[in-house]
C-alpha positions as MATLAB code, in Angstrom:
seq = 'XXXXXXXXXXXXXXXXXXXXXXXXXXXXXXXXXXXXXXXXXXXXXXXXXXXXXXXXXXXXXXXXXXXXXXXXXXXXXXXXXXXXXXXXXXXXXXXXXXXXXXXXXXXXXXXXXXXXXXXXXXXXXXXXXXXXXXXXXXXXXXXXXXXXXXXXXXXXXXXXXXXXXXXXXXXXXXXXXXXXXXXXXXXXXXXXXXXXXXXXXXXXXXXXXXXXXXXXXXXXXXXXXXXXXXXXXXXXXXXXXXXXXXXXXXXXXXXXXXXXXXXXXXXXXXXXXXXXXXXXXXXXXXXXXXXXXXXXXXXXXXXXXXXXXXXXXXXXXXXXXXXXXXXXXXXXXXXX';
ca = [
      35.097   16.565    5.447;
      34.121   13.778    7.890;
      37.351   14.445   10.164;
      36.615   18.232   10.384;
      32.670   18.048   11.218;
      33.730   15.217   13.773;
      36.628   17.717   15.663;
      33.584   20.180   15.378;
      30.644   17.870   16.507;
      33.142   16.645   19.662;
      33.555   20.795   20.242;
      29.803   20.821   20.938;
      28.785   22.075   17.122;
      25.232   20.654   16.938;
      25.374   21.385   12.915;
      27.957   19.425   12.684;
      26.802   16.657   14.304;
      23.650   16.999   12.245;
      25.784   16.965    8.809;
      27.465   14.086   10.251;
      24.498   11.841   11.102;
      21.705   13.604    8.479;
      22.857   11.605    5.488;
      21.873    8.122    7.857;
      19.069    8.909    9.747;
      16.232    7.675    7.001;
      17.895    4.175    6.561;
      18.838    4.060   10.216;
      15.417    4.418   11.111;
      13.976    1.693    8.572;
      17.062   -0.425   10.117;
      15.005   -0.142   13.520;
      11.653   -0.560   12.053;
      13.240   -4.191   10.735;
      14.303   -4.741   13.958;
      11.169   -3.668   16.305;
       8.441   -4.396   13.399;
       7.053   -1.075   14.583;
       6.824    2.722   13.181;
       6.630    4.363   16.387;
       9.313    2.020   17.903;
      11.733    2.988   15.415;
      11.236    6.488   15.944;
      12.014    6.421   19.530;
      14.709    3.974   19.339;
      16.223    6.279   16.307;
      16.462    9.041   18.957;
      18.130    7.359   21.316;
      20.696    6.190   18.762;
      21.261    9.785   18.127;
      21.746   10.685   21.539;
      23.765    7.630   22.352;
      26.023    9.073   19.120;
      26.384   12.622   20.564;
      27.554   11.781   24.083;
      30.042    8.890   22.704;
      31.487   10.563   20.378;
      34.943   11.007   21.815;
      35.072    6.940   21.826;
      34.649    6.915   17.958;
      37.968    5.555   17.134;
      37.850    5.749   12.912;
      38.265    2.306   13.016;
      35.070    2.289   11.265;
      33.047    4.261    8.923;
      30.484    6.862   11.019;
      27.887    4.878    9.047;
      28.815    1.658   10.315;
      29.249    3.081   14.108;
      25.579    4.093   13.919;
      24.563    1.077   13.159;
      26.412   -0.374   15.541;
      24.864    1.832   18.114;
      20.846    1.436   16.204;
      21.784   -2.290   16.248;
      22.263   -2.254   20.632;
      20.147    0.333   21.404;
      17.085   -1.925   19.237;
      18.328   -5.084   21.157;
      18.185   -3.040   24.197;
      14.571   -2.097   23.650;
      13.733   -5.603   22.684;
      14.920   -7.177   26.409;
      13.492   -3.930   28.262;
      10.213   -4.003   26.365;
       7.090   -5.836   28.023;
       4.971   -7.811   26.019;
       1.959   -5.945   24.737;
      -1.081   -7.648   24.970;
      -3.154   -7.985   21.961;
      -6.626   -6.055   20.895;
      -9.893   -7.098   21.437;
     -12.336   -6.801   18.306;
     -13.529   -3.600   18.400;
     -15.848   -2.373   15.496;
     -19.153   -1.495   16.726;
     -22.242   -3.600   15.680;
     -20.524   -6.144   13.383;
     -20.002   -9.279   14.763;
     -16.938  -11.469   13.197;
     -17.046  -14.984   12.320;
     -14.895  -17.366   14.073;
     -11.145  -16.779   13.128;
      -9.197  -19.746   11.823;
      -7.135  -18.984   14.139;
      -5.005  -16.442   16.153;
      -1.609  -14.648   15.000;
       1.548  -14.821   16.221;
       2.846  -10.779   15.818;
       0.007   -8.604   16.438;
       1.639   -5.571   17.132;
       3.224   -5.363   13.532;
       3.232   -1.065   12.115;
       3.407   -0.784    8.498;
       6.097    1.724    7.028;
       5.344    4.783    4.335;
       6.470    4.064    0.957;
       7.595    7.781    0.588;
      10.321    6.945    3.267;
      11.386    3.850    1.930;
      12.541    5.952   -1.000;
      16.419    6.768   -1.030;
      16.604    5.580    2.522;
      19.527    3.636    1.473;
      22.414    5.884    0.572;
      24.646    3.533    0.379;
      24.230    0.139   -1.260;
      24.095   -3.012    0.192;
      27.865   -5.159    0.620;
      28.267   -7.719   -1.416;
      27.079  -10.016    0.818;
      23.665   -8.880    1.026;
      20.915  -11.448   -0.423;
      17.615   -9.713   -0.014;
      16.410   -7.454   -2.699;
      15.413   -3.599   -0.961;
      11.701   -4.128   -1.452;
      11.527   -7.674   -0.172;
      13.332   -6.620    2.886;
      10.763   -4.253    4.010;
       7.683   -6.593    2.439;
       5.355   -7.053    5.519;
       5.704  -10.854    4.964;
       9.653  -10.451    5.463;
       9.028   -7.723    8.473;
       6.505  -10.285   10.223;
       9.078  -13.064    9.768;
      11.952  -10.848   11.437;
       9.705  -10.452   14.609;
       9.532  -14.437   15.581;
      13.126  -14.474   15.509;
      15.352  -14.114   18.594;
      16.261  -11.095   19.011;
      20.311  -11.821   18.157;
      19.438  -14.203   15.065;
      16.814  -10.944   13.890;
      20.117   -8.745   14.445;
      22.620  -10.869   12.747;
      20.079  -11.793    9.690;
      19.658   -8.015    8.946;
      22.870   -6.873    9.223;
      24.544  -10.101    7.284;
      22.192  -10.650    4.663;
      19.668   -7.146    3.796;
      23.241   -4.796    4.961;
      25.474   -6.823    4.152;
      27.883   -6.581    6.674;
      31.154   -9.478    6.660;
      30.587  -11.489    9.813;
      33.303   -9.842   11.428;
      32.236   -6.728   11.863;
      28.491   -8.090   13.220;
      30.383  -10.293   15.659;
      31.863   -6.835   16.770;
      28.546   -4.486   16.396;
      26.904   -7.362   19.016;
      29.873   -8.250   20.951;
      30.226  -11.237   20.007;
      32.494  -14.420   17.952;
      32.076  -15.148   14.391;
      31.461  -18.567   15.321;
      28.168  -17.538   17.326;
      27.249  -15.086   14.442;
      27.197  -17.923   11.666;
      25.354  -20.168   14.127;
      23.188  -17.540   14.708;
      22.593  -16.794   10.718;
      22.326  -20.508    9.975;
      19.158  -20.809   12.602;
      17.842  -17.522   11.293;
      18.313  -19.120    7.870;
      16.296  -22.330    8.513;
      13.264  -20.400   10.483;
      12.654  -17.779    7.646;
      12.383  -20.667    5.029;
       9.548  -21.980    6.554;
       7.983  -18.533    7.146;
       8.190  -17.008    4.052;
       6.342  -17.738    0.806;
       8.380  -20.078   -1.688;
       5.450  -20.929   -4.288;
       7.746  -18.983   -7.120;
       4.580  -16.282   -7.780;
       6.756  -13.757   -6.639;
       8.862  -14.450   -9.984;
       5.596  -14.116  -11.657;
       3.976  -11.060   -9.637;
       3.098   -7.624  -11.768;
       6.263   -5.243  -11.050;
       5.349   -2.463   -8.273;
       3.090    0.492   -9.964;
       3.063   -1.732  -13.261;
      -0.039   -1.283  -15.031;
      -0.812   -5.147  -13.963;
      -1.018   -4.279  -10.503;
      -2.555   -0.876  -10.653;
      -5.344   -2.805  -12.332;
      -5.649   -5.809   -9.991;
      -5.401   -3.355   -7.011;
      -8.340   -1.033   -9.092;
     -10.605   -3.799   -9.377;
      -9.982   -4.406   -5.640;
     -11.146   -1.040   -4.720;
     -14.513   -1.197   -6.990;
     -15.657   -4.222   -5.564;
     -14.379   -2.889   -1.930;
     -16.666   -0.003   -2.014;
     -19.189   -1.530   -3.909;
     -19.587   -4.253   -0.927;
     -19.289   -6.778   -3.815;
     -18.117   -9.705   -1.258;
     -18.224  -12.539   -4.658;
     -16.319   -9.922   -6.928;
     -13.594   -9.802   -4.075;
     -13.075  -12.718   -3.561;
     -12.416  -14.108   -6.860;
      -9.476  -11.630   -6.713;
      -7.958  -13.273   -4.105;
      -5.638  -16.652   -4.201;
      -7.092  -19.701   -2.746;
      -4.840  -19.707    0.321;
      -5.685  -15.951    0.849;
      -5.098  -14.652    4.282;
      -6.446  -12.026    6.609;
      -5.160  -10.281    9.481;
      -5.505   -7.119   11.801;
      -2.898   -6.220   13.701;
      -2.872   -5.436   16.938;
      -5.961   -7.679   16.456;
      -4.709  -11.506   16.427;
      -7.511  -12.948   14.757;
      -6.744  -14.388   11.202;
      -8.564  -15.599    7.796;
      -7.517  -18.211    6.068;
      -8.383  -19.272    2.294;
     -11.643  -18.021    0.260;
     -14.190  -18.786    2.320;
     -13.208  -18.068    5.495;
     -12.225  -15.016    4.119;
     -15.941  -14.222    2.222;
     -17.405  -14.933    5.645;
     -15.341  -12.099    7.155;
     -15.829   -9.565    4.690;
     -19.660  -10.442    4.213;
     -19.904   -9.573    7.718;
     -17.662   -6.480    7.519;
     -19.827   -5.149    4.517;
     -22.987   -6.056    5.851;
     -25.991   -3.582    7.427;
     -25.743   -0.986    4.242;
     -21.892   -0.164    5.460;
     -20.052    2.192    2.602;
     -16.588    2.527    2.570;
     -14.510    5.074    0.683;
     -10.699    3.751   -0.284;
      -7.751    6.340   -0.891;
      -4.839    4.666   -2.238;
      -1.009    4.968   -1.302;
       1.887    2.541   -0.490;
       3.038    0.739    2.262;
       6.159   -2.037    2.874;
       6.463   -1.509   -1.129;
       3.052   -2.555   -1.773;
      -0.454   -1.499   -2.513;
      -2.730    0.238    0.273;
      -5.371    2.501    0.855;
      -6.590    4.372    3.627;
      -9.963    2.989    4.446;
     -13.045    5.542    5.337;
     -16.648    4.586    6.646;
     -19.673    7.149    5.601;
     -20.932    8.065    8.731;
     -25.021    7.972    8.651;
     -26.046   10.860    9.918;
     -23.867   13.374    7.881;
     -22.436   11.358    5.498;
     -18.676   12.038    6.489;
     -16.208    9.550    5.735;
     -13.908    8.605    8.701;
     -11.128    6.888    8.573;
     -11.265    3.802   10.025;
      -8.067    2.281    8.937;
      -5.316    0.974    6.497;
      -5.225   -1.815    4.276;
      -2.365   -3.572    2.606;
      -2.752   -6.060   -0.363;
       0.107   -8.614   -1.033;
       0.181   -9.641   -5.000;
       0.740  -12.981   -5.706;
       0.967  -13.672   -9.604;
      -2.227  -11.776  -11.182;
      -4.041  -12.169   -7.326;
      -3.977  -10.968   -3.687;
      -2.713  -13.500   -1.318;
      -2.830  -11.013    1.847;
      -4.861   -8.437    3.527;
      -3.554   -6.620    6.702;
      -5.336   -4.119    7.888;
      -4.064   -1.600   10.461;
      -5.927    1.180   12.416;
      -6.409    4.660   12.087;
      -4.124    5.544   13.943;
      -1.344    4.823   11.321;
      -3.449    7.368    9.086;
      -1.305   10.486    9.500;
       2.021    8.595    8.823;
       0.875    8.525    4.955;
      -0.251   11.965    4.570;
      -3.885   10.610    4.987;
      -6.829   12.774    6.691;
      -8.502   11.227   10.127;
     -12.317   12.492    7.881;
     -13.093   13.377    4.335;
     -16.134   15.412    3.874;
     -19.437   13.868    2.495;
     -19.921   13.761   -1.177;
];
């Protein structure tokens, strides 16, 4: 009974503040993870929503549905970290004794997280309005993600919440204080910017289904000639206008060869790498992990992500260990 566990939750009843909120705080939190393009971001900005909730709740009018007042408050409180935020400077290279080719050139995000597939799961209890346009797993594709973050902050607001929520234009204009005028202005420019981000070849149409047996067996093949340090079986997995990147790393491959001169340098000097898979952005991953030498353990050195295009990869991101933990991945696996 939402008008009960509210008159409780205003009382001080922390349980019912958690019954109230509980049911919103996994899509809340991949609502901030659109919005900041990072993991950790989202978690800290999901807090503060949470705490922003608890001390206003005597100004929740019911005008609204609790679920749309948090994301009115998500929504502010991500903006609000976006103007307060200083810009982070990007990595240097940083794996020991290889030395990588000249990039074709430099990235625009770098400090891009990806998100667990195991949260992506149910984190939308309610369905999109009707006025949604993006599909659930395109909206959290790292393509779609790394297009968000080169918007304006506003447009990046009003694009989610118009067109992956689905919220009328009204009610944005009121989450961000302000008209509907500015809000379709807003969408239209956000509109324009993400068509010339975002892929619009059609292989998408064509692209095995998630966990299909088509991909499972592209992504497969991918791993054998990974581990095998089979840089010509690689690449011929890969589209022509394959790229690279590393974030928080700016430096980029583009296309097949550029490409093949990375990874021969990656894989050179006797390197083995070990690959566990798992999911990331609604895509194939794997945790990456380097034999070590002198003992033979495996350490992780990182995270991959593959984008499928038709019956090939067209992307490779790579993250760093760090990110590990977040998939239920171990920082070492023993030698074998």
């Amino acid at each position: 009974m939402p008008s009960e566990l509210i008159a409780r939750a205003r009382d001080g009843d922390d349980e019912a503040f958690r019954q109230l909120t509980e049911p919103h705080r996994r899509e809340l939190h991949m609502h901030c993870y659109r919005m900041l393009g990072s993991f950790q971001d989202a978690e800290d900005v999901l807090q503060d929503t949470l705490l922003a909730a608890w001390r206003g709740l005597d100004r929740f009018e019911g005008r609204s549905t609790i679920r749309t007042w948090l994301y009115r408050i998500a929504t502010n409180q991500c903006l609000n970290a976006i103007r307060s935020a200083s810009r982070r400077p990007a990595k240097e290279w940083d794996v020991p004794e290889i030395e990588p080719p000249e990039p074709t050139r430099h990235g625009e995000v770098v400090w891009l997280q990806p998100y667990p597939d195991v949260l992506v799961d149910g984190a939308i209890a309610t369905p999109p309005g009707p006025e949604a346009r993006y599909e659930q797993t395109e909206s959290i594709s790292l393509a779609f993600v790394t297009a968000l973050q080169i918007l304006p902050a506003r447009q990046r607001a009003v694009l989610i919440l118009r067109e992956v929520l689905g919220y009328p234009a009204t009610e944005v204009a009121e989450t961000i204080d302000s008209s509907v005028e500015s809000v379709n202005s807003a969408l239209k420019r956000a509109r324009a910017t993400l068509q010339r981000r975002l892929p619009s070849d059609g292989t998408a149409d064509s692209s095995p289904a998630p966990t299909s047996p088509a991909e499972q067996a592209l992504v497969a093949k991918f791993a054998r000639a990974y581990e095998a340090g089979d840089i010509d079986a690689l690449v011929a997995l890969l589209t022509d206008d394959v790229r690279v990147s590393m974030p928080p790393m700016p430096l980029e491959y583009l296309g097949r060869d550029a490409v093949a001169g990375f990874y021969a340098a990656l894989m050179s000097a006797g390197r083995e790498y070990h690959l566990v898979p798992t999911r990331a952005n609604g895509q194939p991953a794997f945790g990456t992990y380097l034999r070590a030498p002198t003992d033979g353990i495996r350490r992780g050195i990182g995270l991959v992500v593959l984008t499928v295009a038709g019956d090939r990869i067209s992307a490779v991101t790579r993250f760093e260990n760090t990110v590990l933990p977040w998939f239920g991945l171990p920082r070492s696996l023993p030698s074998s």
